[in-house]
MDAnalysis code that builds the backbone (N, CA, C; Angstrom):
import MDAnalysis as mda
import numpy as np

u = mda.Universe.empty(672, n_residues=224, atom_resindex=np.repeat(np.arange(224), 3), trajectory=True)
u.add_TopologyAttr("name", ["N", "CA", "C"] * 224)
u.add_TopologyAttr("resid", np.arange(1, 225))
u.add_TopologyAttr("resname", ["UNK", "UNK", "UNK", "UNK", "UNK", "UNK", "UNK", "UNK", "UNK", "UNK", "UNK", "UNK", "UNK", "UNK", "UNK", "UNK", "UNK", "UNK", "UNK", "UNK", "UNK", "UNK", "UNK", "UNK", "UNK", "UNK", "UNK", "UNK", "UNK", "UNK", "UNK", "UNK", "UNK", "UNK", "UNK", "UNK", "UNK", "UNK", "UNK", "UNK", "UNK", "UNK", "UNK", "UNK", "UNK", "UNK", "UNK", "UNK", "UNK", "UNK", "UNK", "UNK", "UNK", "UNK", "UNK", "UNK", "UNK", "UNK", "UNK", "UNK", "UNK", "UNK", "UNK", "UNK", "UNK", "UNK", "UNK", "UNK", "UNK", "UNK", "UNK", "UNK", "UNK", "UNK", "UNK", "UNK", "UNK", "UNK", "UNK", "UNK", "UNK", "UNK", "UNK", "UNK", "UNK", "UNK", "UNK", "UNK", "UNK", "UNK", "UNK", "UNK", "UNK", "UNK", "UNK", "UNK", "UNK", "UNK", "UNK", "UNK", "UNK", "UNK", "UNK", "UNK", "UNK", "UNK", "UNK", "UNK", "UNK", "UNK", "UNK", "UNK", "UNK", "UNK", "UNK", "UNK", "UNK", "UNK", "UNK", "UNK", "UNK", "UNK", "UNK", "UNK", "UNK", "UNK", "UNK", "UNK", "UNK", "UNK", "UNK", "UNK", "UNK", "UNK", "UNK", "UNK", "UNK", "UNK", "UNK", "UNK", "UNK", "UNK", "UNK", "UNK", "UNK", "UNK", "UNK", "UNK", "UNK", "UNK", "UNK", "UNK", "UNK", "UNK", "UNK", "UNK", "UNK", "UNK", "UNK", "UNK", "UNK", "UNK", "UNK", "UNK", "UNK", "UNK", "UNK", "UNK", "UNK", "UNK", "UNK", "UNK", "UNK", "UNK", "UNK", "UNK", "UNK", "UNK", "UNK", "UNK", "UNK", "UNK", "UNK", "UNK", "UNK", "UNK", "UNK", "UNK", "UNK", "UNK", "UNK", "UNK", "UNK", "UNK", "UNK", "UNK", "UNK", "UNK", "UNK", "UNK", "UNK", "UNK", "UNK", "UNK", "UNK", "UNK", "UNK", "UNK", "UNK", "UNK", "UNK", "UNK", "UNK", "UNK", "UNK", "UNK", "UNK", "UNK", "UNK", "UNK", "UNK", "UNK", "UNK", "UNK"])
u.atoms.positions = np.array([
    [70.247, 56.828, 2.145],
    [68.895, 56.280, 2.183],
    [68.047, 57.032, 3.207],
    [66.753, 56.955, 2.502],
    [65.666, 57.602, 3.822],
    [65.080, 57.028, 5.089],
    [64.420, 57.330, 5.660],
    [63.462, 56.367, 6.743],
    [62.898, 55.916, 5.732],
    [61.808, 56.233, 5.171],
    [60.882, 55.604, 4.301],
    [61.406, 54.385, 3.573],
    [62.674, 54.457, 3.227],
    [63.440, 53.310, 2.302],
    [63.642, 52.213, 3.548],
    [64.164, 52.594, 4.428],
    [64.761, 51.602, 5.931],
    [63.206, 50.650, 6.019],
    [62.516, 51.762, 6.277],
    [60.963, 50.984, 6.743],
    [60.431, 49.703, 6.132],
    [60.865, 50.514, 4.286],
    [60.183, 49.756, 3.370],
    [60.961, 48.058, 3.685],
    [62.346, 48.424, 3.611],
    [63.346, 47.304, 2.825],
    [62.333, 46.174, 4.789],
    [62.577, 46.981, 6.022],
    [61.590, 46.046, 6.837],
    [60.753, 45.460, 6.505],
    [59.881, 45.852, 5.876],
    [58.361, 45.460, 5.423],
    [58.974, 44.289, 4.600],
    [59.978, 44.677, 3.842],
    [59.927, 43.764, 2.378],
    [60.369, 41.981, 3.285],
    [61.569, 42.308, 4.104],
    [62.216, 41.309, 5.123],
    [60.685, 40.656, 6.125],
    [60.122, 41.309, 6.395],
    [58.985, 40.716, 7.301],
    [57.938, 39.673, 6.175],
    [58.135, 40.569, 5.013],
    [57.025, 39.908, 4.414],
    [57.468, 38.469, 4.000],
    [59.165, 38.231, 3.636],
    [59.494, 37.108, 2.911],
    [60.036, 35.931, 4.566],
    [59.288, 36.458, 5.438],
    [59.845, 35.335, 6.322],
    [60.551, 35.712, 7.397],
    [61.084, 36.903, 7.473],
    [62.175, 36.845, 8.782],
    [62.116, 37.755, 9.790],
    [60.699, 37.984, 9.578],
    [59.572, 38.561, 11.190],
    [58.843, 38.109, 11.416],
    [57.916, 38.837, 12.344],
    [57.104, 37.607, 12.793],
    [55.357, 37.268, 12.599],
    [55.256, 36.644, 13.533],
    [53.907, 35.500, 13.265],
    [53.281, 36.084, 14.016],
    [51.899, 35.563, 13.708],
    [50.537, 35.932, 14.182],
    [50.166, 36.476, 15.943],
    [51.298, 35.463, 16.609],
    [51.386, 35.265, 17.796],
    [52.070, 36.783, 18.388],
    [53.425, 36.931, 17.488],
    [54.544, 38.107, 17.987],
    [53.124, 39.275, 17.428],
    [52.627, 39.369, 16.627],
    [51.721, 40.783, 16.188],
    [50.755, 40.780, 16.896],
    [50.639, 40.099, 17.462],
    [49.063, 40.046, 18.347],
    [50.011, 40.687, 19.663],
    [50.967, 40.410, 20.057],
    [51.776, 40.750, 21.270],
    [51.977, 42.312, 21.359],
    [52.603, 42.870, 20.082],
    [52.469, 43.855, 19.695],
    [50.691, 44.753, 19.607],
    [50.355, 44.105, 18.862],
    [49.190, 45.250, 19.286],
    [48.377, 45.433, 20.325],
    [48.510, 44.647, 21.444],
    [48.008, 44.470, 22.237],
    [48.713, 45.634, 23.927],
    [50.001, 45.328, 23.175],
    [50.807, 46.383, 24.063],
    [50.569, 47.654, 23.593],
    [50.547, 47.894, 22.443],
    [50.014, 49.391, 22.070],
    [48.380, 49.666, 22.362],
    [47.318, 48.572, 22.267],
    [45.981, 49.481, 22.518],
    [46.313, 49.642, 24.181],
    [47.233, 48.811, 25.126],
    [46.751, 49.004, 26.297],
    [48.173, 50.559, 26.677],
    [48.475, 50.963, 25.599],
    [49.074, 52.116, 25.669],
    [50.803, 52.423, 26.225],
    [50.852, 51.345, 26.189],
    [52.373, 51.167, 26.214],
    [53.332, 51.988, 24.689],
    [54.193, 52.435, 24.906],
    [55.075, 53.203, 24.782],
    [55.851, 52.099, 23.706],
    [55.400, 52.593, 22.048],
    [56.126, 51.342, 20.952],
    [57.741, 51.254, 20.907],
    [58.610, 51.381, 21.850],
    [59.846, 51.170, 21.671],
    [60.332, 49.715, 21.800],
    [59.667, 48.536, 21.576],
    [60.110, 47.411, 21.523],
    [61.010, 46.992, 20.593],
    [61.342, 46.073, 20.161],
    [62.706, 45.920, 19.034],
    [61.786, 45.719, 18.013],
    [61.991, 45.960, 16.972],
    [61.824, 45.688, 15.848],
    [61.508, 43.931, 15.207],
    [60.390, 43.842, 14.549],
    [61.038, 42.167, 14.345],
    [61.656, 41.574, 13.688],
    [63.036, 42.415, 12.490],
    [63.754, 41.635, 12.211],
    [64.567, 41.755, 13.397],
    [64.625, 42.536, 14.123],
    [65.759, 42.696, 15.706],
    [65.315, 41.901, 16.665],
    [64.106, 41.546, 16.768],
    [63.691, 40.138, 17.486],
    [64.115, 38.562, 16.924],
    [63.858, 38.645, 15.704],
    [64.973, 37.486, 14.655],
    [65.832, 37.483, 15.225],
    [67.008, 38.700, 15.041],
    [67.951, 38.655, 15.494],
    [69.033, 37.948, 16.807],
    [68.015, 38.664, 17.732],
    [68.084, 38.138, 18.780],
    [67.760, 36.375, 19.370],
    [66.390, 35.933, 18.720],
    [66.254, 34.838, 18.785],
    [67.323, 33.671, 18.049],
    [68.227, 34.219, 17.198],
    [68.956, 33.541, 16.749],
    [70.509, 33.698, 17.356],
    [70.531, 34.823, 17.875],
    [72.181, 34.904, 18.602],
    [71.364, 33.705, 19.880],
    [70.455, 33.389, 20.501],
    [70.397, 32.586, 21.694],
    [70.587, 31.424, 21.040],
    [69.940, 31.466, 20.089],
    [69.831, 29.408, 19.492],
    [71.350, 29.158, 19.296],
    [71.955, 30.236, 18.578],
    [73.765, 30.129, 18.109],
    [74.360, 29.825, 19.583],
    [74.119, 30.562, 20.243],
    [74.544, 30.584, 21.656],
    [74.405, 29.237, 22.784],
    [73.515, 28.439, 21.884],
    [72.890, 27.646, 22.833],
    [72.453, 27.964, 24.095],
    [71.088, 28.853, 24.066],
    [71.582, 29.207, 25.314],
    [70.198, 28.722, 25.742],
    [70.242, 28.554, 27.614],
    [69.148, 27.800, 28.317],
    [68.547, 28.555, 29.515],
    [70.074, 29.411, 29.705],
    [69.350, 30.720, 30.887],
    [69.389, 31.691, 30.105],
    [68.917, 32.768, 30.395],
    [68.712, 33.891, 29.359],
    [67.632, 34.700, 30.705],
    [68.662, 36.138, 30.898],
    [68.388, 37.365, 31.699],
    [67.982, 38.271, 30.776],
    [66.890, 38.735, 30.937],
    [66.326, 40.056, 29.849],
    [66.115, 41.115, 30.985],
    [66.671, 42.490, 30.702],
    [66.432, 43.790, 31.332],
    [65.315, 44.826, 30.629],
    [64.571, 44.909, 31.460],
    [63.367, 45.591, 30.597],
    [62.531, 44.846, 29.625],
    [61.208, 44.583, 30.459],
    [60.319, 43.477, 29.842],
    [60.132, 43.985, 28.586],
    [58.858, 45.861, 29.060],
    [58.391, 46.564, 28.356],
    [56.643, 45.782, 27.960],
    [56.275, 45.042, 26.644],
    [54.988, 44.046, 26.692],
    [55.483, 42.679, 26.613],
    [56.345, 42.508, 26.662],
    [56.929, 41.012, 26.216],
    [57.466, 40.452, 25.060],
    [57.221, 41.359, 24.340],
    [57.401, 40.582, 22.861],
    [58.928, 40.384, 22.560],
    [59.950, 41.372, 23.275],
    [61.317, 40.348, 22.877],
    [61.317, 39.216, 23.530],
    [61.052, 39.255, 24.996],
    [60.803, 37.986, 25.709],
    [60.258, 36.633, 25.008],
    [58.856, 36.879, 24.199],
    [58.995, 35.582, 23.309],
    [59.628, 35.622, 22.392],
    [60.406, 36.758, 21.571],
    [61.305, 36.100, 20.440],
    [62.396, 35.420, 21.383],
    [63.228, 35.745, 22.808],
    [63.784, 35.015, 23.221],
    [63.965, 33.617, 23.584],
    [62.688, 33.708, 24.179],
    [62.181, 32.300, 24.878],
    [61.986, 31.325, 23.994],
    [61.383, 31.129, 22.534],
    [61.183, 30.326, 21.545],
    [62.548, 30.368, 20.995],
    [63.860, 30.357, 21.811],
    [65.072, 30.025, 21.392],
    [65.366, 28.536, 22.367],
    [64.594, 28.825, 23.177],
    [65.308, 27.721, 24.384],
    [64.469, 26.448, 24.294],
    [64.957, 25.339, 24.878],
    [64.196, 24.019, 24.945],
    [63.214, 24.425, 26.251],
    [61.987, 24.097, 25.717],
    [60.907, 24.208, 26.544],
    [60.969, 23.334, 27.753],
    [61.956, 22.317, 27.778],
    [61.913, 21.535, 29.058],
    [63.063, 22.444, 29.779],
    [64.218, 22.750, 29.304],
    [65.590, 23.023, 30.156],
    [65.309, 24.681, 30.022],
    [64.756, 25.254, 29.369],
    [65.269, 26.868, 29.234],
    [64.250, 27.832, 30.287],
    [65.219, 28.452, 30.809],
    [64.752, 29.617, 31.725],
    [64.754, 31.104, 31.396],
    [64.061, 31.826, 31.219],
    [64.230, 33.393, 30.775],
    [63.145, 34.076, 32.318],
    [64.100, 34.705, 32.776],
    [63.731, 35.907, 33.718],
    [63.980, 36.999, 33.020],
    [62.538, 37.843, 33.053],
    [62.748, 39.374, 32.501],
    [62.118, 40.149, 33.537],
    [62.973, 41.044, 33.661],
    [63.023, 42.590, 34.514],
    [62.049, 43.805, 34.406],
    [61.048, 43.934, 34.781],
    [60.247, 45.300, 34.219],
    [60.048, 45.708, 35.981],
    [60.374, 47.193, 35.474],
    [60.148, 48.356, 36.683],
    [58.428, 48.583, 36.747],
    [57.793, 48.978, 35.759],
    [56.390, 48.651, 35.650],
    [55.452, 47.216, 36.134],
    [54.548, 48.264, 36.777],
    [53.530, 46.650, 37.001],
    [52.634, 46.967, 35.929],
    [52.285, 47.605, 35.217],
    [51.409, 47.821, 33.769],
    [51.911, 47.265, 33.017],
    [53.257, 47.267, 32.631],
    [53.587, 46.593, 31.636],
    [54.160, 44.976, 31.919],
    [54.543, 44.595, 33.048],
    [54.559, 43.804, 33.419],
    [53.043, 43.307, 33.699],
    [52.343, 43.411, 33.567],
    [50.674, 42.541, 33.678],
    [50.396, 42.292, 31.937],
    [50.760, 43.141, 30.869],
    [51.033, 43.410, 29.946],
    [51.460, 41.713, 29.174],
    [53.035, 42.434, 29.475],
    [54.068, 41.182, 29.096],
    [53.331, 40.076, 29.611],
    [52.682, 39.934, 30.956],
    [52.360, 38.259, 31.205],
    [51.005, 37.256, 30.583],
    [50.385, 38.928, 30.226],
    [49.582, 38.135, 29.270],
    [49.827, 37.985, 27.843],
    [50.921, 38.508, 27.354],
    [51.346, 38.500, 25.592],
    [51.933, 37.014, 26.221],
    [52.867, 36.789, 26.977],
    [53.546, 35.318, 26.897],
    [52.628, 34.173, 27.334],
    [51.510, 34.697, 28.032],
    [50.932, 33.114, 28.308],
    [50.319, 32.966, 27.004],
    [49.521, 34.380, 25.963],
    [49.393, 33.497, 24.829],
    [49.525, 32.750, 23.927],
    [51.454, 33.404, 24.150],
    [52.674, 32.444, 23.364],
    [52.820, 31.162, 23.643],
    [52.380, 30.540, 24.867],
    [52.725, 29.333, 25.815],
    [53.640, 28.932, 26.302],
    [54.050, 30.582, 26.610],
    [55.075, 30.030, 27.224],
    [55.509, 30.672, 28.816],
    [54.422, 30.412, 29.733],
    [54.241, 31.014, 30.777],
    [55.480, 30.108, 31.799],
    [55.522, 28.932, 31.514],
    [56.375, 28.005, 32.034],
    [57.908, 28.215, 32.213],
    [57.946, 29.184, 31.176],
    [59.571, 29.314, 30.156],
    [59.842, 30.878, 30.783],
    [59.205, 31.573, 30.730],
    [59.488, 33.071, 31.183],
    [58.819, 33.385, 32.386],
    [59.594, 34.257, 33.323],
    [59.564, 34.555, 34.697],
    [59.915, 35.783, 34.692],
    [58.460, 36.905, 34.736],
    [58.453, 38.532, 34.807],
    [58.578, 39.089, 36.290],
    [59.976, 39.479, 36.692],
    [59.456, 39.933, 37.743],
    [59.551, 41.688, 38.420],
    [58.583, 41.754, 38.636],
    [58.346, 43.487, 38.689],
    [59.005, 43.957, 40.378],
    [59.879, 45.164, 39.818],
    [60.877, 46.427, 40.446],
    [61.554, 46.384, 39.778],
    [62.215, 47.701, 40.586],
    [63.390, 48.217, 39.720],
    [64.911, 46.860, 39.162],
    [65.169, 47.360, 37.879],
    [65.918, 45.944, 38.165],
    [67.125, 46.380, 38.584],
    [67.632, 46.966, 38.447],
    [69.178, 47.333, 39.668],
    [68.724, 46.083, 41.360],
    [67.670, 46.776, 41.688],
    [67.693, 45.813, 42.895],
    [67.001, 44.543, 42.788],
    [66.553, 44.300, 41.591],
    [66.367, 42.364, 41.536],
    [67.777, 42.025, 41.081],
    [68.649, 42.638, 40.526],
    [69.982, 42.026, 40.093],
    [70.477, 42.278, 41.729],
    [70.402, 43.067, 42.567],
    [70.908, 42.677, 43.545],
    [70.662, 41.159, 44.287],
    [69.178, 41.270, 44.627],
    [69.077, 40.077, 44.774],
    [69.364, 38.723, 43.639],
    [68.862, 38.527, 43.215],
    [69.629, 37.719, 41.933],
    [71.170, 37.423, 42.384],
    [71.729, 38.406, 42.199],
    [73.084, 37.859, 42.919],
    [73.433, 37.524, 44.532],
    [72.383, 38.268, 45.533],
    [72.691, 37.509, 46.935],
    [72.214, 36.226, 46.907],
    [71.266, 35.955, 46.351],
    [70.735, 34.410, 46.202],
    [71.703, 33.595, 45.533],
    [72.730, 34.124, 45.064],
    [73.538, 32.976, 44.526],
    [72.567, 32.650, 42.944],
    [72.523, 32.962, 42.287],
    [71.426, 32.973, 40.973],
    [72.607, 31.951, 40.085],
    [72.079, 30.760, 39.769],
    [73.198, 30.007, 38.992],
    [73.430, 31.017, 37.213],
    [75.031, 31.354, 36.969],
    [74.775, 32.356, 35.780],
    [74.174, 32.255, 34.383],
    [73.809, 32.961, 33.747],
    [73.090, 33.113, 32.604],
    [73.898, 33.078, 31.503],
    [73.232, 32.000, 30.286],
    [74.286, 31.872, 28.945],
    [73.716, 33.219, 28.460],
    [73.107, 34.111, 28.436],
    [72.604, 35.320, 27.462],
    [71.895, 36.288, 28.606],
    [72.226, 37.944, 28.030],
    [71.753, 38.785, 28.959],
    [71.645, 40.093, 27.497],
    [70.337, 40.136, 27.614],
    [69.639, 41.432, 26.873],
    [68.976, 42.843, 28.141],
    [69.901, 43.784, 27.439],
    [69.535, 44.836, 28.477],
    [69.152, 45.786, 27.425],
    [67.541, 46.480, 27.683],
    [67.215, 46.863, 26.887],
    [65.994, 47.888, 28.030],
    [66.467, 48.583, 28.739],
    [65.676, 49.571, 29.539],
    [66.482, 51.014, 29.902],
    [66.106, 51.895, 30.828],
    [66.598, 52.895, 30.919],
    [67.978, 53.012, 30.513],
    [68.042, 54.171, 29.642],
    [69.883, 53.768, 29.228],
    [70.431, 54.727, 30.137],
    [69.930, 55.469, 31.177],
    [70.979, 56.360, 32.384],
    [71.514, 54.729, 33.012],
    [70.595, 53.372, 33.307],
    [71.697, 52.775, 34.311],
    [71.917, 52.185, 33.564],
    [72.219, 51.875, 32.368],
    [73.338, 51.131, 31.310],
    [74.856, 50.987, 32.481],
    [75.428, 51.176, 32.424],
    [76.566, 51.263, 33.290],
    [76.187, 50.841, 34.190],
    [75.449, 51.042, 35.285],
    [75.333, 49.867, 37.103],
    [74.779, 48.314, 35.888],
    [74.190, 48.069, 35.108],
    [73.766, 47.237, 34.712],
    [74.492, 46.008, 34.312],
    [75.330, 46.974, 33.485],
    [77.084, 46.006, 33.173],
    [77.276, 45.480, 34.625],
    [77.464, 46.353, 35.283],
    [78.574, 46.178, 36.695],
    [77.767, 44.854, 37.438],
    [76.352, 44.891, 37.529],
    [75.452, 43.741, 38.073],
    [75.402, 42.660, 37.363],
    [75.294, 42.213, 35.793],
    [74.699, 41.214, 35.051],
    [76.416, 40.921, 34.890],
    [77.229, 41.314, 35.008],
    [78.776, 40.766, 34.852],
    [79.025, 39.508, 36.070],
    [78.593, 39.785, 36.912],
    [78.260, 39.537, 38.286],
    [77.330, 38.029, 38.248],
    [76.876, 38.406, 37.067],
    [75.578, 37.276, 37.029],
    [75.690, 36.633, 35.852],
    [77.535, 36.377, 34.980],
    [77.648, 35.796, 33.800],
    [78.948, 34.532, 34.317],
    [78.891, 34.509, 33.221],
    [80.051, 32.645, 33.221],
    [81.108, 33.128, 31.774],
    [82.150, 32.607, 31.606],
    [82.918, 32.175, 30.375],
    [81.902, 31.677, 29.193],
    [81.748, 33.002, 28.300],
    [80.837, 32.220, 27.300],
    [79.418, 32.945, 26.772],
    [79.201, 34.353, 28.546],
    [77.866, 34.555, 28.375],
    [78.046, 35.776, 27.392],
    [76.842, 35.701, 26.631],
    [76.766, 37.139, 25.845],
    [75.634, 38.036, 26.467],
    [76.370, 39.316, 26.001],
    [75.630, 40.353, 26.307],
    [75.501, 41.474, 25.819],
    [73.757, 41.645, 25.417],
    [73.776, 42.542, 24.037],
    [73.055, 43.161, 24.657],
    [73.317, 44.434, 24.523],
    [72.790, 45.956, 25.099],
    [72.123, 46.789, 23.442],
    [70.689, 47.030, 23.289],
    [70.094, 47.929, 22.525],
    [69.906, 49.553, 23.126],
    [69.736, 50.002, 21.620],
    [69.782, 51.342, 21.678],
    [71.344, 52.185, 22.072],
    [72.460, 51.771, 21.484],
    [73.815, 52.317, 22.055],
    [73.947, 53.516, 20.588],
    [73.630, 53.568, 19.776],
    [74.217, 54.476, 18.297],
    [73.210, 55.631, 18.594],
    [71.907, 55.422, 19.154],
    [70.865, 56.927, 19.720],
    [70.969, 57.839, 18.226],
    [71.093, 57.105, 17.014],
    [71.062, 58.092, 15.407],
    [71.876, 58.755, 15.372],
    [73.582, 58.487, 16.186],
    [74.636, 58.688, 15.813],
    [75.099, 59.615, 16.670],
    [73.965, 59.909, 17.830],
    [74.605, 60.880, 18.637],
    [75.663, 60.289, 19.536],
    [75.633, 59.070, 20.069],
    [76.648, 58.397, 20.503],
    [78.052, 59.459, 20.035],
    [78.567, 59.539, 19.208],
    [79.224, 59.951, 19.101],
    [79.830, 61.318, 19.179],
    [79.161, 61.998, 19.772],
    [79.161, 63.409, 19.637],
    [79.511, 63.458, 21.177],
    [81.036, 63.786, 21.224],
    [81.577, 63.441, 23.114],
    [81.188, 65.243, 23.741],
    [80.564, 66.120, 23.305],
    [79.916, 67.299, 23.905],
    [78.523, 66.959, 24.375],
    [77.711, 66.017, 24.083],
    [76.241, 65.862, 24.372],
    [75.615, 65.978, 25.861],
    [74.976, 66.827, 25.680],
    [74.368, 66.860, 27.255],
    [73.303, 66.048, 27.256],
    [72.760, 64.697, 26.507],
    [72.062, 64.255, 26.760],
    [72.340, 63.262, 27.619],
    [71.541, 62.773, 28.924],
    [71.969, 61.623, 30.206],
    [72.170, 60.773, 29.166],
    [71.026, 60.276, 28.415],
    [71.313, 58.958, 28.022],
    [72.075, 58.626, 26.768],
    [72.362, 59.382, 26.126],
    [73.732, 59.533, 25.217],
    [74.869, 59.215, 26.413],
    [74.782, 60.032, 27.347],
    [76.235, 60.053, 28.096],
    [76.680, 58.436, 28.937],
    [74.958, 58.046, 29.347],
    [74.770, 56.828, 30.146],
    [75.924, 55.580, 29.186],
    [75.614, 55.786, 27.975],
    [75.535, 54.857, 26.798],
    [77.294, 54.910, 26.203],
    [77.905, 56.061, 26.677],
    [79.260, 56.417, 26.404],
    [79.724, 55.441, 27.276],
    [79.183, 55.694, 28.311],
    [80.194, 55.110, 29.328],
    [79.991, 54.034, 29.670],
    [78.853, 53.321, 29.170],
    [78.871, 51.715, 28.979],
    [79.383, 51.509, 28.043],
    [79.363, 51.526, 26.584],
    [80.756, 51.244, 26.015],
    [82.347, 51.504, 25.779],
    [81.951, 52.029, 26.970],
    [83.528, 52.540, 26.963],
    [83.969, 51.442, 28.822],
    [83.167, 50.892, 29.327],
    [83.067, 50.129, 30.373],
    [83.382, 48.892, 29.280],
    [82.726, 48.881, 28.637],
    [82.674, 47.240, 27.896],
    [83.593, 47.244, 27.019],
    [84.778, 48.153, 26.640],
    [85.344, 48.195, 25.712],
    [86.928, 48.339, 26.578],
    [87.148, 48.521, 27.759],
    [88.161, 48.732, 28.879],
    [87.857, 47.397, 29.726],
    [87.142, 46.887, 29.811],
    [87.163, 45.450, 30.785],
    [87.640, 44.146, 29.948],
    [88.893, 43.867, 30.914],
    [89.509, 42.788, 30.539],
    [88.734, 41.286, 30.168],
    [87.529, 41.579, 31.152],
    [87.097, 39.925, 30.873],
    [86.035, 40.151, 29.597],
    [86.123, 40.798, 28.660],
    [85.216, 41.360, 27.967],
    [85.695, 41.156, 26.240],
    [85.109, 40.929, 25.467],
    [85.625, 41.084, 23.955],
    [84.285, 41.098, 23.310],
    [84.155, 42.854, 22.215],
    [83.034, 43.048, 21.965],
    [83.037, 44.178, 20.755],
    [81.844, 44.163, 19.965],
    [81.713, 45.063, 19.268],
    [80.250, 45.744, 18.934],
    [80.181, 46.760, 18.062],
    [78.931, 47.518, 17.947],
    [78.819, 47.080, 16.656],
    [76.703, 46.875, 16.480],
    [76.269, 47.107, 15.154],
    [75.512, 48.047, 15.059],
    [75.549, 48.631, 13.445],
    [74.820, 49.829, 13.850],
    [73.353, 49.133, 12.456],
    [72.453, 49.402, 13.088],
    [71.274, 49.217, 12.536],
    [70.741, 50.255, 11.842],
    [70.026, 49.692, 10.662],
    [68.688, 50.902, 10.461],
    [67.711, 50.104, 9.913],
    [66.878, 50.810, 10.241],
    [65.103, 49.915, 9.877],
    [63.882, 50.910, 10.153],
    [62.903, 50.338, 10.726],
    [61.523, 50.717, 10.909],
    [62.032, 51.873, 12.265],
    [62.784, 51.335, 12.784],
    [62.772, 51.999, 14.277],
    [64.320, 53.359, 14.137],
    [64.769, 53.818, 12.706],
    [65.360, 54.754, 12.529],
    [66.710, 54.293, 12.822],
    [67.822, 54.799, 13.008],
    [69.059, 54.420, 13.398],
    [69.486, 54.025, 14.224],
    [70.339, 53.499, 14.562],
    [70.577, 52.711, 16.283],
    [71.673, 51.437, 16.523],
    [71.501, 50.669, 16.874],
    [72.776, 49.745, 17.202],
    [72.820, 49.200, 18.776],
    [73.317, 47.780, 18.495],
    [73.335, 47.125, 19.579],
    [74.775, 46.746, 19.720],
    [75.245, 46.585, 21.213],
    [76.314, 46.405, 21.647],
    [76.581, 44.920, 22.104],
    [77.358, 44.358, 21.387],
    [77.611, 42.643, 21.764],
    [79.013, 42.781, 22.532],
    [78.349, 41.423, 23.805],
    [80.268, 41.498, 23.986],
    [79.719, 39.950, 24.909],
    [81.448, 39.346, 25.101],
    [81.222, 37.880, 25.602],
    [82.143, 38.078, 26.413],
    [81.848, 37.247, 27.478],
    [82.085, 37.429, 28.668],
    [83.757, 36.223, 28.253],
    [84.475, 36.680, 28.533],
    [86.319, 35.582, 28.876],
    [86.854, 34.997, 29.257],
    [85.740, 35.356, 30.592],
    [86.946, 34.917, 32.133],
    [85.549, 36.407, 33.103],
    [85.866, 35.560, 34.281],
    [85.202, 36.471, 35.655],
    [85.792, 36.312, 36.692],
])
């Protein structure tokens, strides 16, 4: 199959229901006129996601890499608006000013908590504070610290938590163990971290759609 076919069969899935609403497209275009960089998930991959949290039951929920927000509300409209917490991570204060205005239009300013630096060192803090752990952790930013990222949000999980890492298949270069690309290599060695850790049980999907080839990495936490 082609891109053009991947794109289409998207379009066809968005159109019958299982992307999104007025609210998620307004989020979206809004991050692109203010010039943000379209690598957000896809919205049947925002579906996606919003439904591994609801399966998950989940009420805390850690997102790495805001970007404009828009996985953040497919996340957040997983959780009970009274009990659910979502903290998301953006290194940007552009896009983090971004994201906070796509989610207050969502309404859900209450529910999501953007907080800007690097996130290597808010997961530090996060964990000196004693951060009570998270049922769900989406890491979806620079893939060179894929690997410190595991090593921190492991740190910051319970028996139970999942954790799905996007962008791991990179259109199949993943696999090509000569690649001099960092973030091919970053991405080796987080699944090969998540695939060697005992408290860990996990697997890869490999996607195709609007956003070309690719794949996300699931794994649930065992034991810590």
């Amino acid at each position: 199959m082609s891109q053009s076919q991947w794109t289409a069969v998207d379009e066809y899935l968005n159109n019958i229901g299982v992307g999104e609403d007025a609210v998620l497209k307004r989020a979206r275009i809004a991050a692109k006129d203010e010039g943000l960089p379209p690598i957000q998930v896809s919205p049947a991959q925002g579906s996606l996601l919003h439904l591994l949290a609801k399966m998950r039951g989940a009420e805390r929920v850690l997102e790495v890499g805001t970007l404009g927000g828009y996985s953040a509300i497919w996340l957040a409209r997983a959780l009970d608006p009274a009990r659910g917490h979502l903290i998301s991570l953006e290194v940007d204060p552009k896009h983090a000013n971004v994201a906070s205005r796509n989610v207050a239009a969502a309404g859900l300013t209450g529910v999501v908590d953007i907080r800007v630096g690097a996130a290597a060192d808010t997961l530090e803090k996060l964990i000196a504070a004693d951060t009570e752990p998270f049922d769900l952790v989406f890491i979806d930013a620079d893939k060179e610290s894929y690997p410190k990222y595991l090593d921190l949000v492991l740190r910051l999980s319970k028996p139970g938590t999942a954790i799905i890492a996007d962008n791991v298949v990179r259109g199949g270069s993943v696999a090509v163990s000569s690649s001099a690309d960092d973030r091919v290599q970053a991405v080796q060695a987080y699944l090969k971290a998540v695939a060697d850790d005992p408290r860990l049980e996990s697997t890869v999907i490999q996607t195709v759609g609007e956003k070309g080839y690719d794949g996300f990495s699931l794994a649930r936490v065992t034991s810590v």
